[in-house]
C-alpha positions, 0 to 999 in steps of 0.5 A: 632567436633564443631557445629552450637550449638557451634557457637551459644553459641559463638554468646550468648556469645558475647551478654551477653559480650556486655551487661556486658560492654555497659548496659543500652547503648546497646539496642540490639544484633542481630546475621546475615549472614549464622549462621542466615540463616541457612547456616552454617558450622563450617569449611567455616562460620563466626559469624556475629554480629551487636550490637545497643546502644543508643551512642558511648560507652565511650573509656574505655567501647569499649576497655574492650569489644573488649578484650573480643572479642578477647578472644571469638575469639580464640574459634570461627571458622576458619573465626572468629568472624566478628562484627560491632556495631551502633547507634539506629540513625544509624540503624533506618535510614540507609544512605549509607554507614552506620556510625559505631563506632566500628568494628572486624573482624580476618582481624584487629585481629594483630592491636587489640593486637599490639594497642587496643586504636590506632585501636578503634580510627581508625577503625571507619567511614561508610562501605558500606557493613553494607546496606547489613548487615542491611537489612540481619538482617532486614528481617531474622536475630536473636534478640540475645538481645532487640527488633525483627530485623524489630523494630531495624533496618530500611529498607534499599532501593533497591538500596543501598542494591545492592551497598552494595552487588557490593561492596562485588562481584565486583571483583568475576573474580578475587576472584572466583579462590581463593574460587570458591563455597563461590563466585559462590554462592554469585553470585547466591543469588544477581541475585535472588535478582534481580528477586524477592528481597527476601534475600538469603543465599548462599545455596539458592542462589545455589538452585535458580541458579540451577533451573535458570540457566541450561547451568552452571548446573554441575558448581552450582552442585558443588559449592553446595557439596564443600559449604556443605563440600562433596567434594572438589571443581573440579576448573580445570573442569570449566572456573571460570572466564567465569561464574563470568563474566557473572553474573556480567553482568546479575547483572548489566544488571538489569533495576533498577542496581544503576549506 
């Protein structure tokens, strides 16, 4: 059975990959999301990755390194690896959204292999959700290589944290039905954020929304065990999308919510 240790040596991996492809370029490896957090589990988690260099990498060097990506990624989790990589510029003085020129997940896994160069070329631009990722890696990510997260990487403002993050949970009433604990427990850590901004994994998102929001008590209970892999999540016993809405407008509700 397949680790934490497991994903762990993937994501070295994946730092020593770059490292051999960029050198001197790359300035920094850095690993985010649940694997940093303390969250994992093989079954439900990916491998997040942000990978710093001083330029864009030349053509040739980007293609080398997602071919060897793509290799990596027949050993990761089921959710794979998901990886996007960045300027110092872009790092150090985050915009929103941030600028990226390269990025992976198993989503675009099909375009890599059917048409490396025609993907790199278009897979680049700003994502709203790397603000998130950024300020993840900021204050509690892993230096994998180069300097400690907080020297690399700027901080990213209250406000475009949470519309990075809306970017990702505006459409819960929906997407609860499809994976109710990995949704539930997204939305617990963004309305504790709003209470006290301290950057949550979903686990501690349920902890807080446990000892915060009593009325769903037995929903969070659940959503917990099936995110710990326990027991299945009962879906039929709760009415999913009466909780995703009302966190949705707890969250927007919040005084300084970014119109």
């Amino acid at each position: 059975m397949k680790t934490t240790r497991d994903a762990m040596d993937l994501a070295r991996r994946a730092a020593d990959t770059a490292r051999e492809r960029f050198g001197e370029n790359l300035l920094g490896a850095y690993l985010h999301g649940s694997l940093a957090l303390g969250g994992f589990t093989w079954e439900k988690s990916d491998v997040d990755l942000l990978f710093v260099t001083a330029r864009v990498p030349a053509m040739p060097e980007r293609a080398a390194f997602l071919r060897a990506v793509l290799a990596l990624d027949d050993e990761a989790p089921p959710k794979g690896i998901e990886l996007s990589a960045v300027t110092r510029a872009a790092a150090r003085e985050p915009a929103f959204p941030p600028p990226y020129f390269l990025h992976y997940s198993p989503a675009h896994r099909e375009k890599y292999r059917a048409d490396l160069f025609g993907t790199l070329e278009t897979l680049c631009g700003a994502d709203p959700d790397l603000s998130a990722h950024f300020a993840v890696t900021r204050a509690r990510g892993v230096a994998l290589y180069g300097p400690p997260p907080a020297e690399m990487f700027g901080e990213v403002s209250r406000a475009d944290y949470l519309r990075s993050v809306w970017s990702d949970i505006q459409n819960a009433e929906a997407e609860i039905l499809r994976d109710p604990a990995y949704v539930i427990l997204n939305l617990c850590r963004t309305a504790a954020y709003l209470e006290d901004g301290a950057i949550r994994s979903k686990a501690e998102g349920g902890a807080w929304a446990s000892a915060h929001l009593p009325a769903w008590g037995q929903l969070l209970s659940a959503a917990r065990a099936a995110y710990r892999n326990e027991a299945p999540f009962p879906a039929g016993r709760f009415d999913l999308p009466a909780f995703a809405g009302e966190m949705l407008r707890k969250i927007r509700s919040a005084p300084d919510f970014p119109a």
